[in-house]
N, C-alpha and C positions, 0 to 999 in steps of 0.2 A: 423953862416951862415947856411942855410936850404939846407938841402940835397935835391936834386930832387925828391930823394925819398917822403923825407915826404911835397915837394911841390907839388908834383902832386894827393899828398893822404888827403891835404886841400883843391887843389881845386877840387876832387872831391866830397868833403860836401858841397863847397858852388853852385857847378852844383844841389845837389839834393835841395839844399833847393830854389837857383832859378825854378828849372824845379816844385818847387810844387805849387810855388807863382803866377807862368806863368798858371799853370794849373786851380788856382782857379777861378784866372781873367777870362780864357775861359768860367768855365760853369757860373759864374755869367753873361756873357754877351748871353751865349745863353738862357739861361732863361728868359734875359730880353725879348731876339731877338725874341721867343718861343711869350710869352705873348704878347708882340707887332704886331706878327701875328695875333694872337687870335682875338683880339680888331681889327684888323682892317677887320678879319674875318665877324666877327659880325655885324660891323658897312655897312658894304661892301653891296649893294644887285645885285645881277647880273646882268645881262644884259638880255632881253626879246628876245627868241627865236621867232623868223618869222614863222620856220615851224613845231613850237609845237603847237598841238589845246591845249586852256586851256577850263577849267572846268567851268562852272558857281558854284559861292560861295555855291547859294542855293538846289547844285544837291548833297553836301555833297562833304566829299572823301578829297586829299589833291592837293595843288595847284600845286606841283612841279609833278616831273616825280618820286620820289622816294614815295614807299608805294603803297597802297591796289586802286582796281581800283573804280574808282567813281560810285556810283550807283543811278542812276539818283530817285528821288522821286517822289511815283506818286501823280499827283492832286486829291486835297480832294472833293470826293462827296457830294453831298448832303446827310444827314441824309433821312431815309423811311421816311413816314408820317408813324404819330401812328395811332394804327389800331383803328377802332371806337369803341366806350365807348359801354360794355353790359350794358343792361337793367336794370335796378334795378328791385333785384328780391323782389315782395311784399311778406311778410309774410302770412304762412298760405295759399298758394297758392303751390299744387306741380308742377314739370318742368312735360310735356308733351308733344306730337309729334303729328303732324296732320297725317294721312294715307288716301288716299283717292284710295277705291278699285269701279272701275267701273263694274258694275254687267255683267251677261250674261245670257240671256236670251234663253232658248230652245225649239224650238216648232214643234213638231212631225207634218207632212200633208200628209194627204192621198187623193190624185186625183183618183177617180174611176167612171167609165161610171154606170150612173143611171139604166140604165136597167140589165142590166148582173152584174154591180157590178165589172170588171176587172178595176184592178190597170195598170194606164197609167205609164206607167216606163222611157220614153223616155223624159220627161221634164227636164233645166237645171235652171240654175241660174239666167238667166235673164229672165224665164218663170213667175218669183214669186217675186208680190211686197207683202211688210206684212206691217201693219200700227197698231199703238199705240192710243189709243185715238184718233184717225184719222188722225194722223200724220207719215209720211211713216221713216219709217225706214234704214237702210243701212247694206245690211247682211253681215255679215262678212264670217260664215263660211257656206255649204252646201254639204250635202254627201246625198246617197238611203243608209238608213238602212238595213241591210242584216246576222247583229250580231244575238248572241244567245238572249235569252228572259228570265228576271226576272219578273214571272208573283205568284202570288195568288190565286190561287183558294178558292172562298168564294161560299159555297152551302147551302141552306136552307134546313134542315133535321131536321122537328118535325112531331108530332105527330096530324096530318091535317088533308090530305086524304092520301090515301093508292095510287092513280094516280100518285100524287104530287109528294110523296117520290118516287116512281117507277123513274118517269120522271127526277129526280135531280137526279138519280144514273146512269142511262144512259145515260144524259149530260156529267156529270163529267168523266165516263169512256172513252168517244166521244174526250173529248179535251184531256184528259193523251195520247191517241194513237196517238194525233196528235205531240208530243211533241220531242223532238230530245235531242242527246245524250250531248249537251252543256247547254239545258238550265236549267235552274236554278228555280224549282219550289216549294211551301211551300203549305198545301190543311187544310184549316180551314171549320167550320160549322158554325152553329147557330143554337138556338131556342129561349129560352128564354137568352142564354148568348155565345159569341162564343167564341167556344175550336178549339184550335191548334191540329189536327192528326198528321201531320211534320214539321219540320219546312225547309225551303230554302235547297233542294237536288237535285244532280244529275243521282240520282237514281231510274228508272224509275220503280223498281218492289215495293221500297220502298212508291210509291206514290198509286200504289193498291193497298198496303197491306194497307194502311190507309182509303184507300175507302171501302174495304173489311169489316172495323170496322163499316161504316152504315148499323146500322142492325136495333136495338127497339130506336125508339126513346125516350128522355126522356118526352120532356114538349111540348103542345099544340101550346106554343108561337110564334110569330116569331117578334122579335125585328131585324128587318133590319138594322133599323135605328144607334142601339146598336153597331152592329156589323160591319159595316160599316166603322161610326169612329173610334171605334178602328182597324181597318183595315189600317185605314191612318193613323192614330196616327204611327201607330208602322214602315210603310214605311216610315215616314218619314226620322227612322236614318239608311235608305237603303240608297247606292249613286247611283246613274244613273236612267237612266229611267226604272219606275216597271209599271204592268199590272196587273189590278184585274181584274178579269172573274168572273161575278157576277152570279150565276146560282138560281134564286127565282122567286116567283109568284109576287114580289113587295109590300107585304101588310105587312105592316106593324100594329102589335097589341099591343103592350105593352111596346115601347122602352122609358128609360127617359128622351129622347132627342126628338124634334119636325123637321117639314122639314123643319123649317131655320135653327136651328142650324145644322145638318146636309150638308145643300147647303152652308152654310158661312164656314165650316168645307174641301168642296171639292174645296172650290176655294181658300180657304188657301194652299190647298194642291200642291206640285213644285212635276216636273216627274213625274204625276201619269196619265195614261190613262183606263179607264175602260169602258171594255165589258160586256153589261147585257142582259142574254137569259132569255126568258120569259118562265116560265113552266105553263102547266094546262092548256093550250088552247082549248084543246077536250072536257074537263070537263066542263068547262065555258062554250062554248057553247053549248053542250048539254043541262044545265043544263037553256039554256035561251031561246031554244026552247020548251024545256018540263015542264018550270016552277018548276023546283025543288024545294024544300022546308027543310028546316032544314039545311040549308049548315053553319055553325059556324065556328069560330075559337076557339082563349083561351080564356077562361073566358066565355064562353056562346054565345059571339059577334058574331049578325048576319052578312053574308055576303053576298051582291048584285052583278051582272056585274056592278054595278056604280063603286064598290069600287075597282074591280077589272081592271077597265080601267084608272082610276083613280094611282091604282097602276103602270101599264105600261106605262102612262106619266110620272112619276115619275123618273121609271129606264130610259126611252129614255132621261130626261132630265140631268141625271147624267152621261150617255154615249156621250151627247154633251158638255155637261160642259169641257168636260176632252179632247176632241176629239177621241173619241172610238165610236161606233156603238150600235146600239139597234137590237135585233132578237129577232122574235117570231115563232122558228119552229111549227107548226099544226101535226107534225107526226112524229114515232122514226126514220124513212129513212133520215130526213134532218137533224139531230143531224151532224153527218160527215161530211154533207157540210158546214154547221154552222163553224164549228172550222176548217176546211180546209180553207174557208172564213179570219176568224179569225187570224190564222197563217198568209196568204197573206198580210194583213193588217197592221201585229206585223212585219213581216220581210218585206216585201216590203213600204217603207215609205219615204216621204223626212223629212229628217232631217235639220230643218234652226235655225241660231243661229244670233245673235245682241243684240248689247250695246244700252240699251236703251236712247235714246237723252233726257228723264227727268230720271237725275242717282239720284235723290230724296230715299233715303231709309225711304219714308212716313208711309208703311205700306197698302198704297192703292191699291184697287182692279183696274186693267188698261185693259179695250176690247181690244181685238184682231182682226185683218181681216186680211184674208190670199186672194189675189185675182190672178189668173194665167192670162199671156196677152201674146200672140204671141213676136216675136222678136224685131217688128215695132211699139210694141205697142198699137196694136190694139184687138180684141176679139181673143183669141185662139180657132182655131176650129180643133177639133177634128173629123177622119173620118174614117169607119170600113175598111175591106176590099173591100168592093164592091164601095169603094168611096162615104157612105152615109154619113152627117152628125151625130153624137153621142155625144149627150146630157152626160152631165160628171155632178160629184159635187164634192165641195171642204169638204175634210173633215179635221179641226181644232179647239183646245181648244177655248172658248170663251172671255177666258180673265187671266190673272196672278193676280195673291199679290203679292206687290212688298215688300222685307225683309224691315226690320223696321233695324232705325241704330243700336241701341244696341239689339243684341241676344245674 
């Protein structure tokens, strides 16, 4: 017979062995229970919220409310068009660039009354038409010149007459006094070849002391002609507008160059205007009233009043080419007014500038005409003080060279 004892100490082994048996059952049925969640989890798809916006498929992003926000994709452009096909470059051909510089054209005018020779200073812009090969032009720009002056002095000093030389040292001395503390002046000779005394100074004791140095002359000759062009030759690589003051009798005797090449030489020439004073006027004619006789140059060569008039058509025509003036003082008192004259002329001017309408860099020689006309258009008349009519003239170059394309 079993004691209580050890009956209550059986059943409680067969309590743990039920309670582990009960416990197995449990987690296998939750596990089922677990899994059959799952599944049916999966299987399950919710229900469509009303007042959820959904996404379209093609904006990307995820359908539900869980995860990153959608970002909508932008629509695809068009592709550029490709840019146009270069050139096929031919061989033996190098690449190069067009430039096209429109020229400008500068033409010094001097309006002065015929009789007394006073520069009109009161004229403006619309005073002045200027034409091209007789085609009018459109000025672009217009100032009165009032600047200092880059001028030359070119004198004739050979061994001629003893008047001549007198009379070419008291010109040249005539214009140095008239000269002022700006300008810019260079004092050359001639005879048979012309030398440089200074070159381009502001220096007005230094321009005596060069004329000081004509004293013996060398040679008989006078090669005008010679010295001339190289006058403009060498102005050429000056910039701005220069002034020769040609101080000679005009004759020319022994230069290797002739008056074309010389005249095709001044109208080649840009910015140049020259002054030419005629020396030996008294002498000449004395010598053509009294028949003189023996009058030579170099080399033995007689000399006429033919030649000698001959010569100051010459220089007047080299003083209109350029738009400068021609003098022929008779006596030493009008040396002074001469280049007081002179001066007026160099600083007092109108300055007119335009693009010429054939920009052709031909190399062509192209006339000039300068005409002045009232406001209205009509004749511009000029009138003294006493209210009389005064006759004027225009004074401008005759014509340009136009630069060639390649220089």
């Amino acid at each position: 017979m079993l004691s209580k004892f050890s009956f209550r100490s059986m059943l409680g082994k067969q309590s743990i062995r039920l309670s582990c048996g009960v416990q197995l059952i449990v987690l296998s049925l939750s596990l089922l229970a677990a899994q059959t969640l799952a599944g049916q989890a999966q299987n399950q798809t919710p229900a469509p919220n009303v007042n959820q916006q959904t996404t379209p498929a093609e904006d990307g992003g995820p359908n539900s409310d869980v995860g990153p926000y959608a970002v909508p994709t932008k629509k695809e452009e068009p592709p550029p068009p490709p840019p146009p096909p270069k050139p096929k470059k031919i061989e033996g051909m190098p690449d190069y660039s067009i430039q096209v510089n429109v020229p400008l054209v500068e033409v010094p005018v001097m309006v002065i009354t015929t009789k007394e020779g006073q520069f009109i200073s009161n004229l403006k812009k619309e005073n002045f038409k200027i034409f091209e090969d007789g085609v009018q032009q459109t000025i672009s720009n217009f100032t009165i010149s009032e600047a200092p002056i880059t001028a030359v002095l070119l004198t004739e000093y050979a061994a001629t007459n003893y008047s001549f030389m007198i009379e070419a040292l008291r010109a040249s001395y005539s214009f140095a006094q008239s000269l002022k503390k700006d300008d810019w002046v260079a004092v050359e000779y001639y005879d048979m070849h012309p030398y440089i005394l200074v070159d381009f100074t502001q220096d007005k004791s230094a321009i005596f002391g060069a004329l000081n140095q004509l004293r013996i002359p060398g040679f008989s000759e006078t090669n005008l002609f010679d010295a001339l062009y190289d006058t403009c030759d060498r102005l050429d690589r000056v910039e701005g507008h220069k002034y020769i003051i040609l101080i000679s009798t005009g004759f020319d005797s022994f230069s290797r160059i002739n008056l074309d090449q010389i005249t095709k030489k001044i109208k080649a020439t840009k910015d140049v205007t020259i002054f030419s004073i005629s020396i030996g006027w008294m002498l000449r004619e004395y010598c053509e009233v009294n028949h003189c006789t023996g009058q030579t140059r170099g080399m033995g060569i007689p000399v006429t009043q033919m030649d000698y008039l001959q010569a100051d058509n010459e220089m007047q025509t080299f003083a209109r080419m350029t738009g400068g003036r021609f003098y022929q003082p008779r006596f030493q008192a009008e040396y002074p007014e001469v280049f007081k004259a002179i001066a007026g002329d160099i600083r007092n001017q109108y300055q007119i500038a335009y693009h010429p309408s054939n920009p052709k860099l031909d190399g062509t020689y192209r006339k000039l005409k300068v005409e002045v006309t009232a406001p209205d258009g009509g004749p511009l008349k000029v009138r003294d003080q006493k209210g009389k009519d005064v006759k004027y003239q225009i004074i401008a170059r005759d014509g340009y060279t136009a630069k060639r394309a390649v220089e």
